[in-house]
C-alpha positions as CSV (number, residue, x, y, z in Angstrom):
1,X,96.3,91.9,110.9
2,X,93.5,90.6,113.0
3,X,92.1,87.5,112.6
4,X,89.9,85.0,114.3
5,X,90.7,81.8,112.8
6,X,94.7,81.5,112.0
7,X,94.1,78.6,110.5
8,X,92.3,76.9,107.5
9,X,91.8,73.6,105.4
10,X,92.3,73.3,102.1
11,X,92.2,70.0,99.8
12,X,94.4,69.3,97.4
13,X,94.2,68.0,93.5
14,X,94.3,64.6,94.9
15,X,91.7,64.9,97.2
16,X,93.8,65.3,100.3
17,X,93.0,67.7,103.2
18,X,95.9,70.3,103.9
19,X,96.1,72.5,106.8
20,X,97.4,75.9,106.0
21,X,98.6,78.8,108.6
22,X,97.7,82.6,108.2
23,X,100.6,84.3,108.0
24,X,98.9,87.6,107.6
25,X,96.5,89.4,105.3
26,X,96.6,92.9,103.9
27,X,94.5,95.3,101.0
28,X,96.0,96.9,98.5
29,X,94.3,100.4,97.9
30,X,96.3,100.2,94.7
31,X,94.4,97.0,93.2
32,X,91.4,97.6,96.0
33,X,91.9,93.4,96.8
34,X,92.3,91.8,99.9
35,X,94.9,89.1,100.1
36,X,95.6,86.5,102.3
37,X,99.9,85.5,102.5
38,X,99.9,81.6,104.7
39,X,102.0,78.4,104.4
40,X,101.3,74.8,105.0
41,X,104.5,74.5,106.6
42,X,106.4,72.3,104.2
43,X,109.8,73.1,102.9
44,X,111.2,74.0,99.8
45,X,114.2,72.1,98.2
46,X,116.6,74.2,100.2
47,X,115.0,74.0,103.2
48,X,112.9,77.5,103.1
49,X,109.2,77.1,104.6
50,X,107.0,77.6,101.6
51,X,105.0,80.7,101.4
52,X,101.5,81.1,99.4
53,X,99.2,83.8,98.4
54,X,96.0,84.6,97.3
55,X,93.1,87.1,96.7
56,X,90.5,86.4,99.1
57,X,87.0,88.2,100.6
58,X,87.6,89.6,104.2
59,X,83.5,89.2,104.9
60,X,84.1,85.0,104.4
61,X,86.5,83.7,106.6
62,X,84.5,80.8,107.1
63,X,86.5,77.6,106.8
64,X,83.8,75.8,105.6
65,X,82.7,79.1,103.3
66,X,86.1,80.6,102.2
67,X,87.1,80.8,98.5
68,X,90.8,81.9,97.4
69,X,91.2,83.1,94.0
70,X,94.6,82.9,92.1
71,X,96.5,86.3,91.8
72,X,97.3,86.5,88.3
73,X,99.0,89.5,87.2
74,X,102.8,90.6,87.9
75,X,101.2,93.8,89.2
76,X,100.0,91.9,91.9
77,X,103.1,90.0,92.6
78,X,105.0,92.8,93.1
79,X,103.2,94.1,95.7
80,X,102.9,91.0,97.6
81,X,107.0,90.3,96.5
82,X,107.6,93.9,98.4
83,X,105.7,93.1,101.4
84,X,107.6,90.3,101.9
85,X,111.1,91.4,101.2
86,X,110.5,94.4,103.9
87,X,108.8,91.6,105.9
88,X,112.1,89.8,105.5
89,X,114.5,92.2,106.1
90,X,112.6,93.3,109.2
91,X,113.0,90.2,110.5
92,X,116.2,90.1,109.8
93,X,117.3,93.2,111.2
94,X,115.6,92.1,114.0
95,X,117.8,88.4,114.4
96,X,120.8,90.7,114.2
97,X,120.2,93.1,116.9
98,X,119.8,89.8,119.1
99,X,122.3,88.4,118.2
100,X,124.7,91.7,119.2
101,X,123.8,91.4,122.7
């Protein structure tokens, strides 16, 4: 992933201005989208940061200009749920091998 900006605003249904975190972006030659995976850094009920993603347009990265779009089949989902789970275990392979030392 390369990006300029890691970070972006987004307001909410009540008006409110959130800032939200680039966790990374990726295209799918399968669905031939590009989606954007970020978090505004608040936690779930259980303590898990919550994660968000959406389709978005590479070329308009803008903060002022940049439009997500809702990802809306299960298709899609399961390629972003994938990502993440070998994301996840990764990371967690990686927090064990420290932890050996």
């Amino acid at each position: 992933m390369e990006e300029k900006n890691n970070k972006f605003t987004v307001i909410n249904d009540e008006g409110k201005q959130i800032e939200c975190e680039v966790l990374f972006t990726f295209d799918s030659d399968e669905t031939k989208k590009s989606y954007i995976v970020y978090t505004d850094n608040t936690k779930d009920e259980i303590g898990n940061i919550k994660v968000y993603a959406s389709i978005y347009d590479p070329n308009n990265m803008d903060d002022t200009k940049m439009s997500l779009e809702p990802i809306e089949t299960e298709k899609e989902w399961n390629i972003i749920e994938t990502i993440l789970d070998s994301l996840q275990e990764e990371a967690n392979n990686t927090n064990d091998g420290d932890n050996s030392k």
